[in-house]
C-alpha positions in Angstrom: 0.0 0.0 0.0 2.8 2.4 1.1 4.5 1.8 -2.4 1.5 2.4 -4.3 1.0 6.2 -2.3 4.8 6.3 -3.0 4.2 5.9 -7.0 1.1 7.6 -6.8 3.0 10.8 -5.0 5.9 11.0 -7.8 3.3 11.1 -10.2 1.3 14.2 -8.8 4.5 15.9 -8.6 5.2 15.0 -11.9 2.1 16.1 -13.2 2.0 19.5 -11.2 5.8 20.2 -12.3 4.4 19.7 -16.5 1.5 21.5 -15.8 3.6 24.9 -14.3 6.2 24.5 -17.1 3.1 24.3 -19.2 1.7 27.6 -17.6 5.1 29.3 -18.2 5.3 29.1 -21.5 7.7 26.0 -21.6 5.3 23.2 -22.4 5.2 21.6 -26.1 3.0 24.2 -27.5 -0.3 22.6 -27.2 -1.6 25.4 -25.1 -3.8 28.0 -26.0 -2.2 31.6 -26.1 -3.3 33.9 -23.2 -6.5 35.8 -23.7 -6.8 33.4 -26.9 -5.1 32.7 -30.2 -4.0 35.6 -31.8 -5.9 36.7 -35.2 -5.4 35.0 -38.2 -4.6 37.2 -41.4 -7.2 35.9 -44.5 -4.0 36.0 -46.5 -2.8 33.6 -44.0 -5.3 30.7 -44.8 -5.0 27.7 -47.6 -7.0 25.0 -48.8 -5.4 21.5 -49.3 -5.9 20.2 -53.3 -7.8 16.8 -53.6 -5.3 14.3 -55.0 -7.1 11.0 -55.3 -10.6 9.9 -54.1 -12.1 6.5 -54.3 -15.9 6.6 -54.9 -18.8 4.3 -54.0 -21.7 4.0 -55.5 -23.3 4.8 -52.2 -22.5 7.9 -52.3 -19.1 7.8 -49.8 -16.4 8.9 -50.8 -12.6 7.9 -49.4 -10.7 11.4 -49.9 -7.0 12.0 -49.9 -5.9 15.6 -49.8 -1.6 16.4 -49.9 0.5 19.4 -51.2 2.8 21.9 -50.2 1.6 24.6 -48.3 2.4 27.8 -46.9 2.9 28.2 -42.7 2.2 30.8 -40.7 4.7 32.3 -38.3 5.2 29.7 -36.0 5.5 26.9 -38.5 2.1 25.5 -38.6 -0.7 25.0 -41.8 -4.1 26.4 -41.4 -6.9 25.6 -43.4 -9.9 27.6 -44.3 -12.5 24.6 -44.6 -12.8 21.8 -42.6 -14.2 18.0 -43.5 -17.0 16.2 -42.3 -15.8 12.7 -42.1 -17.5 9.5 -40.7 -15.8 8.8 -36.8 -12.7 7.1 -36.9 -11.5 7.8 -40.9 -10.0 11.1 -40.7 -6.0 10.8 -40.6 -4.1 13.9 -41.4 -0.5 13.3 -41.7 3.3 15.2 -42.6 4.7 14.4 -45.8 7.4 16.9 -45.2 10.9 15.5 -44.1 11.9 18.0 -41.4 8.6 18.4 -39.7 6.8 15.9 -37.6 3.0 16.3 -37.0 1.9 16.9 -33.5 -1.4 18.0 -33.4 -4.5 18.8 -35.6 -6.6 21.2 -33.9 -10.1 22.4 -35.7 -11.9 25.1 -33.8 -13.2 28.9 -34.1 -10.8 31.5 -35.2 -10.9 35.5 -35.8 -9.7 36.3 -39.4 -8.6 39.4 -40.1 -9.7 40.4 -44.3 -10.1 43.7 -46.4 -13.3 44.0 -48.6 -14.5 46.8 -50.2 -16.5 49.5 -48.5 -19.7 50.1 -50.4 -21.9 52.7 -48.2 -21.3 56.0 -46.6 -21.2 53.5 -43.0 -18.2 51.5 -44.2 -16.3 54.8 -45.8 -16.3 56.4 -42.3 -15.7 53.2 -40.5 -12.3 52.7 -42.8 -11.0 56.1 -42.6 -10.6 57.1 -38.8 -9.2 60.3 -38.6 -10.0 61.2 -41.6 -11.3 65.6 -42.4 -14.4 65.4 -43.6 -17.4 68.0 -44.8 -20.8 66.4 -42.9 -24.3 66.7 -44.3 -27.1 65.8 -41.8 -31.2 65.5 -43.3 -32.8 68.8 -42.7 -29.2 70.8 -41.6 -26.2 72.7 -42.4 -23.1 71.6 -43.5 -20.1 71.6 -40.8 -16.7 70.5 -40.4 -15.5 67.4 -38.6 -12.5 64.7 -38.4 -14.0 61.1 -38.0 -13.0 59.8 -34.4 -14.5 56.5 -35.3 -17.9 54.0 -34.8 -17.5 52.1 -31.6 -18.0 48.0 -31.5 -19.0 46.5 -28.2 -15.9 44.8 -26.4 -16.3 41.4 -25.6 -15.5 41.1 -21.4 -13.1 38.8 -19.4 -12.6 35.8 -22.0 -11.8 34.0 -18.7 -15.7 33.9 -18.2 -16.3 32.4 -21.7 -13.9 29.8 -21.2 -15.6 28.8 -17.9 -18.5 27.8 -20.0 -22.2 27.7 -18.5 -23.0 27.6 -14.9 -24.7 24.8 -13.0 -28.2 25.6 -14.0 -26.3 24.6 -17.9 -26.6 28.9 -18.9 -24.2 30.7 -20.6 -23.5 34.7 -19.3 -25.8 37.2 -21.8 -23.5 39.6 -23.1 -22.9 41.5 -26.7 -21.7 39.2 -29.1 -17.6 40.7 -29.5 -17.0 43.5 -32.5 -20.3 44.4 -32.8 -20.7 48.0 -34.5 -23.0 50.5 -33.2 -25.1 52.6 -35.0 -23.4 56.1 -33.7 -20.7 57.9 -35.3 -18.4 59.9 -33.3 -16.8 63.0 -35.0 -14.5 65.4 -33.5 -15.9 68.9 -34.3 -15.2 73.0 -33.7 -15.8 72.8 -29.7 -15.9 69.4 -28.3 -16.9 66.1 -29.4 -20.1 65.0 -31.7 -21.7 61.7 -31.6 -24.4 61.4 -34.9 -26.6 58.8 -35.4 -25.7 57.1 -38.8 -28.9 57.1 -39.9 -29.1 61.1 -39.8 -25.8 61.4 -41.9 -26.7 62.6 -45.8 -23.7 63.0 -47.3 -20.0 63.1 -46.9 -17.1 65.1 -48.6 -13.8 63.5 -47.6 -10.9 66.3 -48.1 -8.4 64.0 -49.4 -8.7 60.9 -50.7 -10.4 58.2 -48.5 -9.2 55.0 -48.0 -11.8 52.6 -50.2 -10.6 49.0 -48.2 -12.5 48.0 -44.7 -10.5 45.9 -42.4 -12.8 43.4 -40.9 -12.4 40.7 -38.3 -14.8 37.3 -38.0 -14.7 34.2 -36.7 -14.0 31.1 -39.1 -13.9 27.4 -38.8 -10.5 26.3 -38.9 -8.3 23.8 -39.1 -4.6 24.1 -37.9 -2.2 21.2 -38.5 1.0 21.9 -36.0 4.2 20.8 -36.9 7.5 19.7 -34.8 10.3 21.2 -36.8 12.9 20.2 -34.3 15.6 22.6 -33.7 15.5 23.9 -37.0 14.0 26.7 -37.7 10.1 26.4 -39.4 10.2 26.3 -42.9 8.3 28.9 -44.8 6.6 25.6 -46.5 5.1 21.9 -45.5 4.4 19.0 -47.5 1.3 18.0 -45.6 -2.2 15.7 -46.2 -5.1 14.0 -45.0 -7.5 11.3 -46.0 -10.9 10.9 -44.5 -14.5 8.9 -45.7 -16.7 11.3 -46.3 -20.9 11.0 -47.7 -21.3 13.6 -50.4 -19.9 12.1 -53.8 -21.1 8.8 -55.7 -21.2 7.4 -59.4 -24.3 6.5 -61.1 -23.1 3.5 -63.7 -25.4 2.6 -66.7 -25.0 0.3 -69.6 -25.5 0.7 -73.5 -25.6 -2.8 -75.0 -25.8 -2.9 -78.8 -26.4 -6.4 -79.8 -25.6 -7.7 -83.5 -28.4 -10.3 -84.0 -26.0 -13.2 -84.0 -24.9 -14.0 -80.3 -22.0 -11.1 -80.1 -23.1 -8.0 -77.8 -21.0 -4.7 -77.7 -21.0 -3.4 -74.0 -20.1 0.3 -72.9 -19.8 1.3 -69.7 -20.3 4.7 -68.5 -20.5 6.5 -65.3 -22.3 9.8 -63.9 -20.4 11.5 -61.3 -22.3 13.7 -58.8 -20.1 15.8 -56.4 -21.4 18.0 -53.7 -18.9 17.4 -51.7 -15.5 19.6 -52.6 -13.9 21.1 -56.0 -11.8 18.7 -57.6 -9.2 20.2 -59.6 -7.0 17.1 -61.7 -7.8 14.5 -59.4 -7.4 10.7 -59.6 -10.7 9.2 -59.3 -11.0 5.5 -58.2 -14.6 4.4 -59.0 -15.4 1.1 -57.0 -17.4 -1.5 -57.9 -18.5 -3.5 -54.8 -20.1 -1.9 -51.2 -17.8 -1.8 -48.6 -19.1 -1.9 -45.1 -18.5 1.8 -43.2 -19.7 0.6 -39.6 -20.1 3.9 -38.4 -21.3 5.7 -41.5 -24.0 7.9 -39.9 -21.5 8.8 -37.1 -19.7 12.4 -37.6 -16.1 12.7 -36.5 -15.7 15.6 -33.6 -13.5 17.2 -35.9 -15.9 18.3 -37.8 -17.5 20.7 -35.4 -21.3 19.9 -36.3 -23.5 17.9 -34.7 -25.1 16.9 -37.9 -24.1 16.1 -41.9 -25.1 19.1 -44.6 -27.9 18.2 -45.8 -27.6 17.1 -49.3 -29.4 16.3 -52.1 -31.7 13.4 -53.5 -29.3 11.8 -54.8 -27.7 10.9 -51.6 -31.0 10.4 -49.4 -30.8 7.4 -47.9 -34.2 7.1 -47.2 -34.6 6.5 -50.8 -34.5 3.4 -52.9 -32.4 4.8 -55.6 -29.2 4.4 -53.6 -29.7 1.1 -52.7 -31.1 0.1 -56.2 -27.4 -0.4 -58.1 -25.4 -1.6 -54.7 -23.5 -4.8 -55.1 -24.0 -7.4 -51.9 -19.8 -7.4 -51.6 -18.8 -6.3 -48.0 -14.9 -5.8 -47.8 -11.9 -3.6 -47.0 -11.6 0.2 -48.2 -9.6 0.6 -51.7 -6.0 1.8 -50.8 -4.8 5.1 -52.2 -1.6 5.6 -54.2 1.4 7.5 -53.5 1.4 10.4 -55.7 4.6 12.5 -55.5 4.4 15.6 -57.2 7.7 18.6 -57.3 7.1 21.5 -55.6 5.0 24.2 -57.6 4.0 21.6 -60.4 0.4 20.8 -59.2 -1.5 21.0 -62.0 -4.0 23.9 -62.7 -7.1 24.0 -63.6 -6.9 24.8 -66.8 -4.1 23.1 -67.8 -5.9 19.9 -66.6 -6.2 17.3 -69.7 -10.0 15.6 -70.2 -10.4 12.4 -68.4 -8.8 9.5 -69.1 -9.7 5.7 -67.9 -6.7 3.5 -66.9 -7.2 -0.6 -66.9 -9.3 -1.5 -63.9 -7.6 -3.6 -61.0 -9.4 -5.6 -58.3 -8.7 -4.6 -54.6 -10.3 -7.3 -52.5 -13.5 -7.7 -53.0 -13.5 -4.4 -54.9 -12.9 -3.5 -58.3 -11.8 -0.2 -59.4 -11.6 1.6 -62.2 -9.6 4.3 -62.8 -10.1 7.7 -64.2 -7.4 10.8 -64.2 -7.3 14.2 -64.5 -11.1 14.8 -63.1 -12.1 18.5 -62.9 -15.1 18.7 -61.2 -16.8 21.9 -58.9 -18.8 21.0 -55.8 -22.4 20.8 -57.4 -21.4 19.7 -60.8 -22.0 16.5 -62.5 -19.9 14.3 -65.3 -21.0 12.3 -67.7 -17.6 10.0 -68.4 -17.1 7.0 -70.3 -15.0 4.3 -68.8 -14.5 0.8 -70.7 -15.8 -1.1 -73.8 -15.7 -5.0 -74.6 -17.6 -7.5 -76.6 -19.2 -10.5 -74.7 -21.1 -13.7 -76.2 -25.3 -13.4 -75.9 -28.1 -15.8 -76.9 -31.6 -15.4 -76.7 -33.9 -17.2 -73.8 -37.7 -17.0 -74.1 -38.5 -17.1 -70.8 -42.2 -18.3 -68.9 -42.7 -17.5 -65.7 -45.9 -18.6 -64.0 -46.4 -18.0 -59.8 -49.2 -20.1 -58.3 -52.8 -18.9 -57.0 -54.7 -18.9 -54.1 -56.7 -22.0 -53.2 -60.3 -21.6 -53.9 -61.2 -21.9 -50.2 -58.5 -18.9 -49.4 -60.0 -16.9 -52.2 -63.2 -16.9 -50.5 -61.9 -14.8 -48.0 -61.1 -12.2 -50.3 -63.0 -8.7 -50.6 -63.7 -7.4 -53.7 -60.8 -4.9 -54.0 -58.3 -7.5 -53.3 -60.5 -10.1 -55.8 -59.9 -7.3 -58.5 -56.1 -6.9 -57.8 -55.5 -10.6 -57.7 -57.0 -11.0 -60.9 -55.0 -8.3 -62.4 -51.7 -9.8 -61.2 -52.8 -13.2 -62.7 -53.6 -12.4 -66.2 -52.5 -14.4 -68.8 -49.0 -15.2 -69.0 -46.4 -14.2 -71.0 -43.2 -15.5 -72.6 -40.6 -12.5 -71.7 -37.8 -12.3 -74.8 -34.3 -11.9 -72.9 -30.8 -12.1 -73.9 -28.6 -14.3 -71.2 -25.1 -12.8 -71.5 -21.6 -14.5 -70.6 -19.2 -12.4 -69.0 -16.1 -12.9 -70.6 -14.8 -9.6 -70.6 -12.0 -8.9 -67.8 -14.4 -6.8 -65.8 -16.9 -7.8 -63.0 -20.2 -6.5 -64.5 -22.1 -3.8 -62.3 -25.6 -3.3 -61.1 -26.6 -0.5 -63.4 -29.3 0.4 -65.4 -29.1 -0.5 -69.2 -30.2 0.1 -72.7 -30.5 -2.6 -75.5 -30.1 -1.8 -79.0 -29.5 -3.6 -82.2 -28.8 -2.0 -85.8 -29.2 2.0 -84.0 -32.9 1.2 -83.1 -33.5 0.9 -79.2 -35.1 -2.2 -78.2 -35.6 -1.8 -74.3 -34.7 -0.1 -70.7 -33.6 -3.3 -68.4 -31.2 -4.0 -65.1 -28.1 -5.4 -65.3 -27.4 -6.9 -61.9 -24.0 -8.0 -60.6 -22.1 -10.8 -62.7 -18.9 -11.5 -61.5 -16.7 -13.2 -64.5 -17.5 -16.1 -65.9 -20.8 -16.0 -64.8 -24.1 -15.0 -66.6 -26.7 -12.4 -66.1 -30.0 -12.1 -68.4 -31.9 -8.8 -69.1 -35.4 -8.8 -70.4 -36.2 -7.6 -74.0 -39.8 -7.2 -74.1 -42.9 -9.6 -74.4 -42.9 -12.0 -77.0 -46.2 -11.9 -78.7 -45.2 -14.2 -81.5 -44.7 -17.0 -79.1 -48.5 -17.9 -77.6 -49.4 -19.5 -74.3 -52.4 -20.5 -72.8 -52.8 -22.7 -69.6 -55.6 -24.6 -68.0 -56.0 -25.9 -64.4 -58.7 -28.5 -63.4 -59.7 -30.3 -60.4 -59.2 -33.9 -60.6 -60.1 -35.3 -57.5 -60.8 -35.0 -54.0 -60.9 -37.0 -51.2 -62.0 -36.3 -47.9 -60.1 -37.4 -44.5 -57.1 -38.2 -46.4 -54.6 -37.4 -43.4 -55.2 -36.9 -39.8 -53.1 -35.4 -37.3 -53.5 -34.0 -33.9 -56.9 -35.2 -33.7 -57.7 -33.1 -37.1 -58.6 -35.1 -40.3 -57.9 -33.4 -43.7 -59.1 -33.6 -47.4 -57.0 -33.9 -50.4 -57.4 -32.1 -53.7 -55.9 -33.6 -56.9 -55.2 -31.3 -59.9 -54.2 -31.1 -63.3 -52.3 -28.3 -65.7 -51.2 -27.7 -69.0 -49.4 -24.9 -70.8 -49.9 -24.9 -74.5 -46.8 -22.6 -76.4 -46.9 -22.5 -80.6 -44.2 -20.9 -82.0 -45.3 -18.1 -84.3 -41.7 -16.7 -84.8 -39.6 -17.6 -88.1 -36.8 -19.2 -86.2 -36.6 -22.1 -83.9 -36.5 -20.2 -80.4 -35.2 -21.4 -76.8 -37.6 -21.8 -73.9 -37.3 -21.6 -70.2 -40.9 -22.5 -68.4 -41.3 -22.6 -64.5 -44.2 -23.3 -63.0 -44.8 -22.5 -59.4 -47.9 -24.6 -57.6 -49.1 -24.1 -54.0 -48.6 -27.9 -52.6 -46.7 -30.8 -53.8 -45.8 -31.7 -57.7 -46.8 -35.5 -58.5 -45.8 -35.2 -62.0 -44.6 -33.9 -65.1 -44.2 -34.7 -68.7 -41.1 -33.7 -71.0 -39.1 -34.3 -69.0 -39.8 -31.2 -66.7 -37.4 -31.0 -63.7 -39.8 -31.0 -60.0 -38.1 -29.4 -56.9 -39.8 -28.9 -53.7 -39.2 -25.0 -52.6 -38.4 -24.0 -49.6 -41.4 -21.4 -48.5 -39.3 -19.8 -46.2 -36.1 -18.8 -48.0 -36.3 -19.5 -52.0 -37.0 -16.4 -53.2 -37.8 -18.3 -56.8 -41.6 -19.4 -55.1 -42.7 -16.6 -56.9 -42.2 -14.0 -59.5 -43.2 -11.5 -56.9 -40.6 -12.2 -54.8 -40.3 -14.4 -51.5 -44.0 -14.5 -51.7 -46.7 -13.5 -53.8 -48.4 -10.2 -53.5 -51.5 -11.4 -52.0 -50.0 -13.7 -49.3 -50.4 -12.1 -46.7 -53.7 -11.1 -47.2 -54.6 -14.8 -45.2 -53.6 -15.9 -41.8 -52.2 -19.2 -42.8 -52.9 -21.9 -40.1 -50.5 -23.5 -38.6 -51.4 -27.0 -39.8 -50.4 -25.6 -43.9 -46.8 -26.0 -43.7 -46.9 -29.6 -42.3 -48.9 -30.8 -45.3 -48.3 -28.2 -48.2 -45.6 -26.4 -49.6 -44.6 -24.8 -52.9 -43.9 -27.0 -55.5 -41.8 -26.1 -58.8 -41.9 -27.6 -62.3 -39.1 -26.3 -64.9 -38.9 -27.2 -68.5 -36.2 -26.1 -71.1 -36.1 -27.6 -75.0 -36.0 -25.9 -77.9 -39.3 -24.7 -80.2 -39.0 -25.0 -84.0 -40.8 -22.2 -86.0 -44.3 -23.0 -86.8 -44.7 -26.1 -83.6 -46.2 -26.3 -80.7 -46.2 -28.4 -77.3 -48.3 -29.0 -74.1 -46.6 -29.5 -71.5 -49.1 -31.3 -68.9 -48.3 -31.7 -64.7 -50.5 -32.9 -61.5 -49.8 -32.0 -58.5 -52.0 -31.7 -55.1 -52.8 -29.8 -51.2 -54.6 -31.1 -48.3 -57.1 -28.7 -46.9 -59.5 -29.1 -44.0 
């Protein structure tokens, strides 16, 4: 015990000896300057270039900042804007050689600027001291030398450090540097003060001085630097890389296919940035959703409590967003190194157009890669990106969901008997083509036109192939290829099963899809059929699986389950006799034939 209130001891001394070297002006430099930082001169402040910036379809954005920059007079960088990264991704950092970062601080600042004075008000406020001729509404003319509008004076600043009281209030007091709407002029015999307002006109004897010095308080952000015992350089390669929501690219697809199984793909993407001026960046535009655990979490350094609002096209809340993301989870992409001599960042205007580079994978990511990006905060880009051929045929494709029971349909009300009808019109056979994905690239969820020979053919989605894989996008309706199907009850038989003291009826069905081939080429077809119970047969060799009604989200074209399923409380006694059954049948049509393809299947009911 004695040793630990031994340690303990040192350590207070320690602590108390740090904190009075620290009070004397002999600590590190962390602390603030008495009575507050000193003013910072406009001319003073910088803003870091963009670099490189990885972008997600999301709309994040993984930012990397770095160049040389000017320091102020004690060696450090200060910034005019800050970020507002997601907690835990900001990491500023010294690419400079003889100075060592110590500190980032981001906080409220007075800047000192000039602007130009525009009104009689700003004219006397810039020339103190100046000889003027004064003109008041409704009087004579008179001599005077401008003394000088007074500001309120902001008290102690020890009290605003102190913060609020213990009821949680903050002192009332004039807000610091406020002017006043008084004038005081030194005239013949004492002292004037004149309301602004009164003044009419002014003649200033010589000329006046047209710049006003103002003071306001900015959002900063100051890196501080360690130069050792050299003396501060007058320059510091510096950066910083944070995530950040505010920029994403839209991709979209043209397809042009050639009628004989070859399909020209171009890829473009649409960049929308309202998140910071780009000026000959390197733009990384990832393929894949990483996961940013704490995405909706600000960093404290950026001095808000919430994200700028932005605009539809990054509401969350929205489907859009969400509509083209890829289910990848993985690591962020890694920037590059990009080493540039000192004074030969690009400009603006010398930046060349975009250009793609060969896209890499990064993980689970891929990237593509597009330099020399000039783009302004609230601009957008149309830019293409790559272009390959990849091997297509065409699929005529029937899908066909089952109905409600009879004995569930009697529970319907008429609204829900009119929509159910509407979702079970007569079937179609949907014209797609089923590309391969041979091409070197992982294929996108995007939206994506279809043309052949110029003429547009159709608006589908492309959704996420990964290569070697295949993906198909529907054409349109294929009205030269006509179905019809029939159901019929073929038996029942009452107290077919019993179980927990509960006897139940059987119900034996039969179906048939008739297809004729009007087209004048043999075409390939894809039927499913989806029935509510158990599949006891089907013919041409149709291929019967047993679905699971819980997690195959193939039970219905609808989705995991049909529109109108929950529209019945299902009793518990349904799944341990039914389920969903599935029939599929693929062969080949000739022009001019047709073929019925006939299956039984069956439910228990009670």
């Amino acid at each position: 015990m004695n040793t630990r209130k031994a340690a303990f001891g040192i350590l207070l001394v320690l602590a108390m000896s740090t904190a009075a070297a620290q009070a004397q002006g002999k600590g590190n430099g962390y602390r603030a300057h008495s009575g507050g930082p000193p003013a910072v001169e406009a001319s003073a402040l910088t803003t870091m270039p963009v670099k490189e910036l990885a972008i997600f379809k999301d709309g994040h954005a993984f930012v990397l900042h770095e160049s040389e920059l000017p320091t102020d007079a004690v060696g450090d960088v200060v910034l005019d804007t800050l970020p507002t990264p997601v907690i835990g991704t900001f990491w500023p950092y010294s690419a400079d050689g003889g100075a060592k970062l110590k500190a980032v601080v981001a906080g409220r600042r007075k800047v000192k600027s000039e602007r130009t004075a525009l009104s009689i008000r700003e004219l006397l406020e810039a020339n103190p001291g100046a000889e003027v001729l004064i003109t008041e509404h409704g009087g004579e003319a008179y001599d005077a030398t401008v003394v000088g509008i007074p500001k309120s004076k902001p008290e102690d600043e020890a009290e605003e450090r102190t913060g609020p009281n213990s009821q949680g209030e903050r002192p009332q007091r004039a807000q610091p540097g406020v002017p006043s709407d008084v004038i005081i002029l030194k005239v013949h015999g004492g002292v004037k003060v004149v309301p602004l307002s009164r003044i009419q006109d002014v003649t200033f004897r010589a000329e006046p001085r047209a710049v006003l010095a103002t003071e306001e308080s900015r959002k900063l952000l100051t890196l501080k630097l360690d130069w050792g015992e050299r003396d501060p350089g007058q320059t510091a390669k510096v950066g910083m890389v944070y995530l950040q929501r505010g920029f994403r690219w839209i991709p979209s697809y043209r397809i042009d296919i050639d009628g004989a199984g070859l399909a020209h793909v171009r890829l473009q993407a649409t960049l929308i940035n309202e998140l910071v001026d780009i000026d000959g960046a390197t733009a990384h535009l990832v393929i894949g959703v990483p996961s940013f655990y704490f995405r909706d979490t600000l960093d404290p350094m950026a001095l808000q409590e919430a994200a700028v609002q932005l605009s539809q096209s990054f509401q969350r809340q929205g489907r859009m967003p969400y509509a083209f993301s890829n289910a990848l989870q993985t690591q962020i992409a890694q920037m590059g190194n990009y080493n540039y001599p000192r004074g030969a960042q690009p400009e603006a205007a010398e930046v060349a157009d975009p250009a793609i580079t060969v896209g890499s994978r990064n993980e689970d990511l891929f990237i593509f890669t597009v330099d020399n990006v000039v783009l302004r905060k609230g601009e957008r880009m149309v830019v293409p990106v790559v272009e390959f051929t990849l091997p297509y045929e065409d699929v005529y494709g029937l899908d066909i969901a089952f109905t409600p029971p009879a004995e569930v349909r009697s529970n319907f009300n008429n609204r829900q008997a009119e929509e159910l009808a509407r979702l079970m019109r007569a079937p179609k056979v949907m014209h797609r083509i089923r590309l391969e994905n041979k091409s070197p690239y992982p294929l996108t969820t995007a939206p994506a036109i279809i043309l052949r020979d110029g003429h547009l053919l159709a608006q589908s989605l492309m959704t996420y192939t990964a290569l070697g894989a295949q993906t198909d996008l529907d054409l349109t309706p294929a009205v030269d290829v006509r179905v019809s199907k029939s159901d019929v009850e073929t038996k029942r038989t009452p107290n077919a099963e019993k179980w927990d003291h509960e006897t139940y009826g059987r119900v034996d069905l039969a179906g048939k899809i008739s297809l004729t081939n009007h087209r004048p080429e043999r075409v390939k077809l894809e039927v499913t059929r989806h029935v509510l119970g158990a599949v006891a047969g089907a013919d041409h060799d149709g291929v019967i699986e047993k679905a699971n009604v819980f997690e195959d989200s193939r039970a219905s074209s609808h989705g995991d389950y049909p529109h109108w399923w929950h529209w019945y409380d299902w009793p518990y006694w349904w799944y341990r006799f039914n389920g969903i059954g599935r029939i599929t049948w693929i062969f080949e049509l000739e022009a001019g034939a047709s073929i019925d393809l006939n299956y039984t299947w069956y439910y228990y009911w009670r």
